[in-house]
N, C-alpha and C positions, 0 to 999 in steps of 0.2 A: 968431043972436043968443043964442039961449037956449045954447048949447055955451059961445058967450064967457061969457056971466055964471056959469054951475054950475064952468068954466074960474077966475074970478075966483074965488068963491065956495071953489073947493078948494084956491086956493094961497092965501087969505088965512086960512082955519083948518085948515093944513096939520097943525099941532102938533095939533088937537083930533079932526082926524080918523084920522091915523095913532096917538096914544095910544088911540083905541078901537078900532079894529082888530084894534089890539097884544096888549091886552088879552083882545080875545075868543075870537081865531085862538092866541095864544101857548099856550094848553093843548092845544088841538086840534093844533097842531104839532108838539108833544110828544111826544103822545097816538100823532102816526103814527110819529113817529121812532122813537120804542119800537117799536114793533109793526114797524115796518120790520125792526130791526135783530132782532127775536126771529126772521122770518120768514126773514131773510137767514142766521140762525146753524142752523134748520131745515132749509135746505136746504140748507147747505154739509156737514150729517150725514150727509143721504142722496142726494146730490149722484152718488159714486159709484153708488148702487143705480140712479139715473137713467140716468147713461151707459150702464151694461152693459147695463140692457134695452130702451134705446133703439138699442143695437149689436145685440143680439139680433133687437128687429125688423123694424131695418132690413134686417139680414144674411138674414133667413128670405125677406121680403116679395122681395129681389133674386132670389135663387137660386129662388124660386119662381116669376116670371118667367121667369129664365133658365132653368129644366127647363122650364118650359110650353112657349114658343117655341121652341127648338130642336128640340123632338122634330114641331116642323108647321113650321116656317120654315128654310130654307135660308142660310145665314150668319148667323145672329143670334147676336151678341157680346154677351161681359156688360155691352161699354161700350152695346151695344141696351138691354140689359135695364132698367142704368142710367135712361139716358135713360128710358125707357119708366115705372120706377118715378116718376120725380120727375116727367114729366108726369100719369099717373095720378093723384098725391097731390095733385098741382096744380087737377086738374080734381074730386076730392073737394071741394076747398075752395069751390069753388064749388054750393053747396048747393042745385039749381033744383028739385029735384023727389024724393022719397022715396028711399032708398036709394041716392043719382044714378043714378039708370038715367035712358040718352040720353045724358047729358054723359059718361060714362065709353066707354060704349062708342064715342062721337063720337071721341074723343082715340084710342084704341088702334086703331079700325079703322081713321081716319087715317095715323097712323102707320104702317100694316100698307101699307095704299097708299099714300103717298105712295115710304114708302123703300123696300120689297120689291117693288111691283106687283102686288099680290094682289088679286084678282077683287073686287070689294064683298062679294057673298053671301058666301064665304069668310071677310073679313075682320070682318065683322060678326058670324058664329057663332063666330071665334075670339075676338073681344071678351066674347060674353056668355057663354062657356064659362069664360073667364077671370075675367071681374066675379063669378062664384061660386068660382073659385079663391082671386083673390086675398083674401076675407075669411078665409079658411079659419087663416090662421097667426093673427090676431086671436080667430078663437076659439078656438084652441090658444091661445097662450101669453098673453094677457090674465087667463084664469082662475085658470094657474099663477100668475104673478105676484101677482093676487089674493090667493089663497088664502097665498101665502108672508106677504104686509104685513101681513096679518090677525092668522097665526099671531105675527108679529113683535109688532104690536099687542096681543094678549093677555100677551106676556111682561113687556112695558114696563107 
């Protein structure tokens, strides 16, 4: 009952409700459009600098995988490593516990046994020998990158 009548209620002062609305949202719509489009013309600057070190660390994070595994696993492919990189980042995102330790090494020793057949103990030391690997190229090259935007930033 009460849906009907606030129902009634807002299509009979449709005009009075929608000119204040208008009114109040019409700056603030503004207000984001601008700012939309300054943010959209920001990033399409450094758009490029994204890609490349978003290539870079994809590129590092793979190949670091791929050297780790190969030299303890017996046919592991970069299409392994692949796989292995996007499940890992998968299982980052899932944030249950500090560091994710557990969830990280769950996914990698997984994977270690279900496709290779490698012993648990085994797969589980090559997990967490790894989970301090793989931060290793984030602290490498995050700091460079830093350090280069900064330097950028002081020129600008």
């Amino acid at each position: 009952m009460c849906l009907a009548i606030f129902s009634f209620i807002c299509v009979a002062n449709r005009h009075v409700i929608s000119d204040y609305f208008s009114r109040r949202f019409h700056r603030l719509q503004q207000n984001y459009l601008i700012n939309f489009w300054k943010k959209i013309a920001a990033l399409k600057n450094n758009l490029l600098k994204f890609f490349v070190s978003s290539i870079i660390i994809w590129s590092v994070t793979i190949s670091t995988v791929y050297f780790f595994f190969t030299h303890y696993v017996d046919g592991f492919t970069i299409t392994d490593a692949t796989c292995l990189t996007v499940l890992t980042t998968l299982s980052i995102a899932i944030s249950t516990t500090p560091v994710n330790l557990g969830t990280f090494e769950i996914i990698v020793s997984s994977y270690l046994i279900k496709i290779f057949s490698m012993p648990i103990s085994e797969a589980i030391g090559l997990a967490l020998g790894f989970h301090f690997l793989i931060v290793l190229p984030y602290i490498i090259v995050v700091p460079i990158l830093s350090i280069t935007n900064l330097s950028l930033l002081r020129r600008n």
